[in-house]
C-alpha positions as CSV (number, residue, x, y, z in Angstrom):
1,X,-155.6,285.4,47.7
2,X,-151.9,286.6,48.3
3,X,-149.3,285.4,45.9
4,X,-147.0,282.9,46.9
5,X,-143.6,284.5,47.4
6,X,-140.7,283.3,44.8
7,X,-138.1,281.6,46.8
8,X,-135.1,283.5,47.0
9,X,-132.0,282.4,46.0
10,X,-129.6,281.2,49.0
11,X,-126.4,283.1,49.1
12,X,-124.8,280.3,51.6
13,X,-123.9,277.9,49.3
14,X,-122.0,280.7,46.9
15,X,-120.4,281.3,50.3
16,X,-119.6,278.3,51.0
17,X,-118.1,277.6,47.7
18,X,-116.0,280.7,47.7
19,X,-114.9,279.5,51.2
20,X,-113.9,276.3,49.7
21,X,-112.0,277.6,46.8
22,X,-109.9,280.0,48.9
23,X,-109.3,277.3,51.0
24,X,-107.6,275.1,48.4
25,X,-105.8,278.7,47.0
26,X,-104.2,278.6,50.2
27,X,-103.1,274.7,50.1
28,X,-102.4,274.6,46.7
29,X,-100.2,277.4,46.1
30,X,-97.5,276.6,48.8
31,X,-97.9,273.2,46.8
32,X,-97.3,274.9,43.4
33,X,-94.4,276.6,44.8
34,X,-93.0,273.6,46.4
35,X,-92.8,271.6,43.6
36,X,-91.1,274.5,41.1
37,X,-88.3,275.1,43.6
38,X,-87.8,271.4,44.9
39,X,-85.0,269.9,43.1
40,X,-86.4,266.4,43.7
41,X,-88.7,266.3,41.1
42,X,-87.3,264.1,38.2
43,X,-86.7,265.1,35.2
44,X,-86.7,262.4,31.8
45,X,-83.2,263.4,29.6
46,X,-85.0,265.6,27.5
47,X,-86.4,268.0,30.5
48,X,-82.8,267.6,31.5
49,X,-80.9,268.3,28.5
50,X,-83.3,271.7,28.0
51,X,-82.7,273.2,31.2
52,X,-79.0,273.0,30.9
53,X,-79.5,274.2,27.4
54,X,-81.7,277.3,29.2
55,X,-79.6,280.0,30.7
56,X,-82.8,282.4,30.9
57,X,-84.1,279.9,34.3
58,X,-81.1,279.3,36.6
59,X,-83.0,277.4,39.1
60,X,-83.7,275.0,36.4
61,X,-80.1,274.4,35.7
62,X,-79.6,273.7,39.6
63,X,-82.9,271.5,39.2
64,X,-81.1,269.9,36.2
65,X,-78.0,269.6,38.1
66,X,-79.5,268.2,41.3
67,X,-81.3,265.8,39.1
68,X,-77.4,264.5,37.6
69,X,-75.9,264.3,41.1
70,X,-78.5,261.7,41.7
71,X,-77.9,259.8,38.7
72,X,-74.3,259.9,39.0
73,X,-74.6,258.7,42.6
74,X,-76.2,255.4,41.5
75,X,-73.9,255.1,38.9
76,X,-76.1,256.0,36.1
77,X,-74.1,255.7,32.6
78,X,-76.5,258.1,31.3
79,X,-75.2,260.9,33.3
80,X,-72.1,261.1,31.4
81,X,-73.5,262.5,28.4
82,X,-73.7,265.4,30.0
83,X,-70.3,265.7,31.3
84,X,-69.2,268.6,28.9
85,X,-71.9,270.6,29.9
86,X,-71.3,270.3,33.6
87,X,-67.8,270.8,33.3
88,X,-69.0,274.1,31.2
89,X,-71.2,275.6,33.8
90,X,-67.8,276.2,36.1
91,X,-67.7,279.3,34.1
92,X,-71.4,280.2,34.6
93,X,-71.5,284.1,35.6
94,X,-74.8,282.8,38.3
95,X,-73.1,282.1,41.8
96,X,-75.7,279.2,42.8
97,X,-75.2,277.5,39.4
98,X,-71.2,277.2,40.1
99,X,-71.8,276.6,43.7
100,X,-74.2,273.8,42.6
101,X,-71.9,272.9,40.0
102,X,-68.8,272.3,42.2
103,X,-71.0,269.9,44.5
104,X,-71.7,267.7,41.6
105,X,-68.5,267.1,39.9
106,X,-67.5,265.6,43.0
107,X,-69.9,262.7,42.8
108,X,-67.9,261.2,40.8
109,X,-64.3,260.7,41.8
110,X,-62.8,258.9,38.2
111,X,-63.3,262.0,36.1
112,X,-60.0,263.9,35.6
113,X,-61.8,266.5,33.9
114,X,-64.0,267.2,36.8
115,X,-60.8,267.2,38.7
116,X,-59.3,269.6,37.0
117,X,-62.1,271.9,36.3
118,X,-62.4,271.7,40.6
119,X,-59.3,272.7,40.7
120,X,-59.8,276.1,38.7
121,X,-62.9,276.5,41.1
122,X,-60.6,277.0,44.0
123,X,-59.8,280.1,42.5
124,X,-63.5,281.5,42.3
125,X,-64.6,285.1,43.3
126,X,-67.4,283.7,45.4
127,X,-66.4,282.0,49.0
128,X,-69.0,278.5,48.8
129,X,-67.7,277.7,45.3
130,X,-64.3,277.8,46.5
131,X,-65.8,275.3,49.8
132,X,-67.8,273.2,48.0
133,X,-64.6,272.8,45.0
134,X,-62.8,271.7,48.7
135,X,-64.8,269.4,50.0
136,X,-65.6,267.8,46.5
137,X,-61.8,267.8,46.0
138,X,-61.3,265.5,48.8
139,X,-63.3,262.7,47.4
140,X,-60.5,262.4,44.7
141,X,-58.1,262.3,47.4
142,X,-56.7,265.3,46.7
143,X,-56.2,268.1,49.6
144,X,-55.3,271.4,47.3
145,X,-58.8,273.0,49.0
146,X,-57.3,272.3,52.7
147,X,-57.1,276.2,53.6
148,X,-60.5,276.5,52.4
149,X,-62.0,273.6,54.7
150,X,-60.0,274.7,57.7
151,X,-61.4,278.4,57.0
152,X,-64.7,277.1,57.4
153,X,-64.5,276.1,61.1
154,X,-63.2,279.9,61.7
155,X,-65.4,283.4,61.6
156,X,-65.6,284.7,58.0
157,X,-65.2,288.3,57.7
158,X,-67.4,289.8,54.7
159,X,-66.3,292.8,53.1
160,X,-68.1,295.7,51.8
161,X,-69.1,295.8,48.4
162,X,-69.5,299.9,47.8
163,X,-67.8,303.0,48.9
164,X,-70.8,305.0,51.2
165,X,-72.3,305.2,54.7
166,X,-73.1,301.4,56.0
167,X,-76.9,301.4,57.5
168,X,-77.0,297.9,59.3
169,X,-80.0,295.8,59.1
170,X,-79.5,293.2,61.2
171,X,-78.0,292.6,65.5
172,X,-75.7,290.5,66.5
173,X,-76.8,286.5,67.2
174,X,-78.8,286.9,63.8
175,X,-78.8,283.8,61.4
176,X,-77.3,284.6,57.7
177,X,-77.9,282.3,54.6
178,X,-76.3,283.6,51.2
179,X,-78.4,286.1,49.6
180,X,-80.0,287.6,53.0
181,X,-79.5,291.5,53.2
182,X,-77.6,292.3,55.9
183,X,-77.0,296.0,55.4
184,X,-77.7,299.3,52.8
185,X,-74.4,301.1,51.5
186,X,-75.6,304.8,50.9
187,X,-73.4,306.9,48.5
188,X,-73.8,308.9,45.6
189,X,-75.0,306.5,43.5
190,X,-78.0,305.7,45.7
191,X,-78.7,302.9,48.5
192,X,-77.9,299.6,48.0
193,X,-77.9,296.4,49.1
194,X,-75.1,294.7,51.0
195,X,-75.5,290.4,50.7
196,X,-74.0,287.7,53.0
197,X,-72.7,285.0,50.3
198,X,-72.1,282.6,52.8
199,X,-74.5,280.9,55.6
200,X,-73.5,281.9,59.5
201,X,-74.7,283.7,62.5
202,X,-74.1,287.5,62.8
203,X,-70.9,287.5,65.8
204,X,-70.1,291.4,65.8
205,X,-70.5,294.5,63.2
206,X,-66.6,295.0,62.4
207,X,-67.8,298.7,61.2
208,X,-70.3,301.2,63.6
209,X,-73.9,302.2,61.8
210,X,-73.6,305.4,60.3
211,X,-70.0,304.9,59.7
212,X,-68.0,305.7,56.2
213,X,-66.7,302.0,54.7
214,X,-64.7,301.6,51.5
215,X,-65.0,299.1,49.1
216,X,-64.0,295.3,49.7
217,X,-63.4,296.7,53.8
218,X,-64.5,293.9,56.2
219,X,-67.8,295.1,58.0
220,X,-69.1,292.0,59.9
221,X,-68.1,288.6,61.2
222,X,-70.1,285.4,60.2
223,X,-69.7,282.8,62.6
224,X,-69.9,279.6,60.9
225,X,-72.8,277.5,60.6
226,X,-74.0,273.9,62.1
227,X,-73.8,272.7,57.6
228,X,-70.4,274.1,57.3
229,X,-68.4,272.9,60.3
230,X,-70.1,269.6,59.8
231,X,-69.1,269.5,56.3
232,X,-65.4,270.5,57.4
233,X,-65.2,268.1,60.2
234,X,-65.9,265.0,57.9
235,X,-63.5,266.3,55.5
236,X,-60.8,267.0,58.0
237,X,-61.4,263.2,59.4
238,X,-60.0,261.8,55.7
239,X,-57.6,264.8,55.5
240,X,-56.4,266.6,58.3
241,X,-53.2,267.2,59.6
242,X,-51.7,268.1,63.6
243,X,-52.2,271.9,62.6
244,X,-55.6,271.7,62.2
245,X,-56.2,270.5,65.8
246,X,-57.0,273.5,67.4
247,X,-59.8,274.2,65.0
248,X,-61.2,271.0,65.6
249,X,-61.0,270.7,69.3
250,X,-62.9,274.0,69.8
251,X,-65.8,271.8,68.7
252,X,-65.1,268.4,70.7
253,X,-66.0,270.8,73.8
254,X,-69.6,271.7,72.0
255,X,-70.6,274.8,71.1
256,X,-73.6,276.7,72.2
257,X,-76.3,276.2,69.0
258,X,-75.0,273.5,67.4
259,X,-76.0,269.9,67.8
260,X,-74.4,266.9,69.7
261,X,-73.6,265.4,66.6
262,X,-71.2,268.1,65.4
263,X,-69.3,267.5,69.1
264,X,-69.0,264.0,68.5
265,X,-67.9,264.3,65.0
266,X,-65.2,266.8,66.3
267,X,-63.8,264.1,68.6
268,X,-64.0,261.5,65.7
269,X,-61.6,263.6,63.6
270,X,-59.1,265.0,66.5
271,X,-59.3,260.8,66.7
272,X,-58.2,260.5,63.2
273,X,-56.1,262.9,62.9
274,X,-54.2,261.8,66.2
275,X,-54.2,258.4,64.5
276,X,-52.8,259.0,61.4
277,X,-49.5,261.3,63.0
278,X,-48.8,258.0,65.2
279,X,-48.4,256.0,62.2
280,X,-46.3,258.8,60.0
C-alpha cells in the first residue's frame, strides 16, 4: 500500500502575511513621519523645556516653539517661563528657528522684551525673519517693519550666493518654497547649491544658463506667493498709508493663481486705507 503523502506546507498564508505587513509599512511610515514633523503634537513642560534646551534637533525647537505660540494664544501663564529662552533664540545661527521665533513673540503684544528683540530682527541676514519680525511688529502697533510688508506684495530678486558659472534648475512659472534648489554655481571650488529663502513663483532668470555671476548678484525674480500677499494685505489694512496704494490695487483687480479671497482682501485694505486718509 502507497504511503500517504505528508501534507506540504502552504506558502499562501506566509504570502499573505508578508503582503499584510508591507501593507501597514506603507501606511505606517507616512504616519511615523507625520507625527515627527507635525508641530501639533503637544508637548507636557518637560518635553518643552528639553527641546529648547536641545540645539542638536532644530525641528524640535520649532516643535517647541509652535507648541508656546499656542499656549500664549490662549493666554496660558505657563508660557512665560519660557520667555528668556524665546527671546534667546533671536540669535539662533538656524534660519527656521528665528523665522519661527519671530512669529511667536508676536502672540503676545504686552511684552516689551519681545518688542524689542523684534525690532533687532528687522535687521536679520535672512528675508522671512525680517517679514515675519514685520508683521508680528504690527500686532504691538508699531509700523518700523512697513518697507518689509510692502516688499512682500512686490517680485523679490535673489542674489547669487558664489562667484562661478550659474546652471539653472528650474523654468519660469515654477513654484519656490525656502530651501528648494533652484540652481548649481560651478567654480573652482566645486558645484554647489543655489537656495530660494523665500516662497514665490519663478517670474524670469535675471542671469542666462551658462553665464558667469558674482557673488550676492541678483539671478532670478520670485514673484510673491498667495501666504505672503495675504499676510501683507491684512497688515497693510491696520497700517497702511496712501503710498502703498498702488501695491495693493494690483491685487483688488485679481491676479492669475491666486484665490478670490486675496482680491477681496485687497479691496478691504485700499478701503481702509482710503478711510483712514479722509479722517487725517
Amino acid at each position: 500500500m502507497p504511503e500517504t503523502p505528508k501534507p506540504q506546507s502552504s506558502f499562501g498564508g506566509r504570502w499573505a502575511l508578508g503582503i499584510l505587513a508591507i501593507a501597514l509599512l506603507f501606511v505606517l511610515m507616512p504616519f511615523l513621519f507625520w507625527n515627527a514633523t507635525w508641530f501639533g503634537r503637544p508637548m507636557n513642560d518637560e518635553q518643552v523645556s528639553k527641546a529648547l534646551a536641545d540645539h542638536s534637533h532644530p525641528r524640535d525647537i520649532q516643535h517647541a516653539l509652535a507648541q508656546l505660540e499656542t499656549r500664549i494664544e490662549t493666554r496660558d501663564p505657563s508660557a512665560r517661563k519660557w520667555y528668556p529662552q524665546i527671546i534667546q533664540l533671536a540669535g539662533d545661527p538656524v534660519d527656521e528657528i528665528r523665522v519661527t521665533d519671530a512669529w511667536v513673540m508676536g502672540q503676545d503684544n504686552s511684552s516689551e522684551d519681545f518688542h524689542r528683540t523684534l525690532l533687532q530682527l528687522l535687521g536679520d541676514q535672512n528675508p522671512m525673519v525680517r517679514r515675519n519680525a514685520a508683521l508680528s511688529l504690527v500686532r504691538f502697533k508699531d509700523d518700523s517693519g512697513h518697507a518689509q510688508i510692502v516688499a512682500m506684495l512686490r517680485p523679490f530678486e535673489l542674489n547669487s550666493p558664489f562667484e562661478g558659472k550659474l546652471d539653472t534648475r528650474l523654468k519660469a512659472g515654477d513654484v519656490v518654497n525656502p530651501g528648494t534648489m533652484v540652481a548649481h554655481i560651478e567654480s573652482s571650488a566645486g558645484k554647489r547649491e543655489m537656495r530660494s529663502n523665500v516662497p514665490g513663483t519663478l517670474d524670469r532668470w535675471l542671469a542666462a544658463n551658462g553665464s558667469s555671476v558674482t557673488a550676492s548678484q541678483p539671478v532670478l525674480s520670485l514673484l510673491p506667493s498667495e501666504g505672503m500677499v495675504w499676510e501683507a494685505l491684512r497688515a497693510l489694512y491696520l497700517t497702511g498709508n496712501s503710498e502703498d496704494l498702488p501695491d495693493v490695487a494690483r491685487y483688488a483687480r485679481g491676479v492669475d493663481g491666486m484665490s478670490p479671497q486675496i482680491a477681496q482682501q485687497a479691496l478691504a485694505t485700499l478701503a481702509a486705507i482710503r478711510g483712514r486718509n479722509q479722517s487725517n
